[in-house]
N, C-alpha and C positions, 0 to 999 in steps of 0.2 A: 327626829329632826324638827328646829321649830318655826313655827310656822306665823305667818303676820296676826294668824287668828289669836296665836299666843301674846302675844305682844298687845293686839287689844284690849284682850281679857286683863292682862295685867295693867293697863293702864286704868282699865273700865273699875276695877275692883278697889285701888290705890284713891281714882275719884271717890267712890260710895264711899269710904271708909272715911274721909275725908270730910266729907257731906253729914254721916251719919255720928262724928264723933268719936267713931273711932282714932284716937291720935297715935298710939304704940302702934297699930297696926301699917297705919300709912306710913308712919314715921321710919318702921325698918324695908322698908319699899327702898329706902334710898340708900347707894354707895357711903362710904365713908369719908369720899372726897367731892361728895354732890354739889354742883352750881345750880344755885337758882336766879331767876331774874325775872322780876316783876313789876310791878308798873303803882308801886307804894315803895315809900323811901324806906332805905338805903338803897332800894331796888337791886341791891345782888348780896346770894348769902352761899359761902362757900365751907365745905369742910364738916364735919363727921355733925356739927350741931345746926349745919345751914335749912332744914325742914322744921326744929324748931321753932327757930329764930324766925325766920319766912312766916311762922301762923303766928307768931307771937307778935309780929308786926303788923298782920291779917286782920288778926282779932283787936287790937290797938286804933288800927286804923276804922274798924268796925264803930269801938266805943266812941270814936270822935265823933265820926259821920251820924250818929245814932243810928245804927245798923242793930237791928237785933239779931239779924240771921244770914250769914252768906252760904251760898249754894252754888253749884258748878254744876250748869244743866251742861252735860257734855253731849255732842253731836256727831256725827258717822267721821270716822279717820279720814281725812284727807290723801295720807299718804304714809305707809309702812313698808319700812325695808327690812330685811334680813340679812346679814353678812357674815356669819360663822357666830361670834358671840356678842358680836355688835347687834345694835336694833337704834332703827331712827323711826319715829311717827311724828302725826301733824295732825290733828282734832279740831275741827270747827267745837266750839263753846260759849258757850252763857255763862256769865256769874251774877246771877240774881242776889242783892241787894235787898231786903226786905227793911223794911221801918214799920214804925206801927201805924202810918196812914198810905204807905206808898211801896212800892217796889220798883227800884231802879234796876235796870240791864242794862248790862256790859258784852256785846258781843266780839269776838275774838279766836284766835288759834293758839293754841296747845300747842309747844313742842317738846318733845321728847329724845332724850339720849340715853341707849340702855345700855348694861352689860349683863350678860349670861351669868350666873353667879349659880353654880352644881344644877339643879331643877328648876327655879324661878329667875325672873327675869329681877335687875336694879333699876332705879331710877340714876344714874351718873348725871342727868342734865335735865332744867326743867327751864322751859321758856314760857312766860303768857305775852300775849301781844292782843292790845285792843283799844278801842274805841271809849273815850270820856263817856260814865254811867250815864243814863239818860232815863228823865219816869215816865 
């Protein structure tokens, strides 16, 4: 049976991967119909290339801002549900901004919509919600 533990874990590792560059690996984290919605334009990416599309706008949005490095300091779950093969969560978050004389943060919530998929959990829905970076 799985458990909210489950569902952190998979969110927790989906960040790292994320974080650390791994892009294939985060990348098949998500559904083939996944929404995302984020707070950089077009601000919503839908469909089997929407994670992507999402870093590729991430990393665009990085080179403008002169960002050399984004990070997603993630924080304790808010709130995780379990419902057969559904899974909902909600993550307090940082996305640390780095420059070469400054670091901005962005504090915020994580949401989450999964689906059970044989063993491992999907990403089907990603929400960020947050506050204008600040140094």
């Amino acid at each position: 049976m799985d458990s909210p533990a489950d569902i952190e874990n998979a969110v927790s590792a989906f960040v790292e991967e994320v974080n650390s560059g791994k892009i294939d690996a985060a990348l098949a984290r998500f559904t083939h119909d996944a929404t995302i919605v984020e707070d950089i334009a077009p601000y919503t990416w839908r469909g089997s290339d929407a994670g992507a599309q999402w870093l590729a706008a991430m990393a665009a949005n990085a080179e403008r801002l002169g960002v050399t490095e984004v990070l997603m300091d993630l924080g304790a779950p808010q709130r995780i549900e379990v419902e057969g093969t559904a899974g909902y969560a909600v993550f307090a978050g940082t996305v640390l901004l780095k420059k070469v004389d400054q670091t901005l943060r962005e504090a915020g919530l994580l949401t989450f919509a999964l689906e059970r998929h044989s063993d491992h959990w999907l990403i089907a829905a990603l929400t960020w919600t947050g506050e204008r970076p600040k140094g």
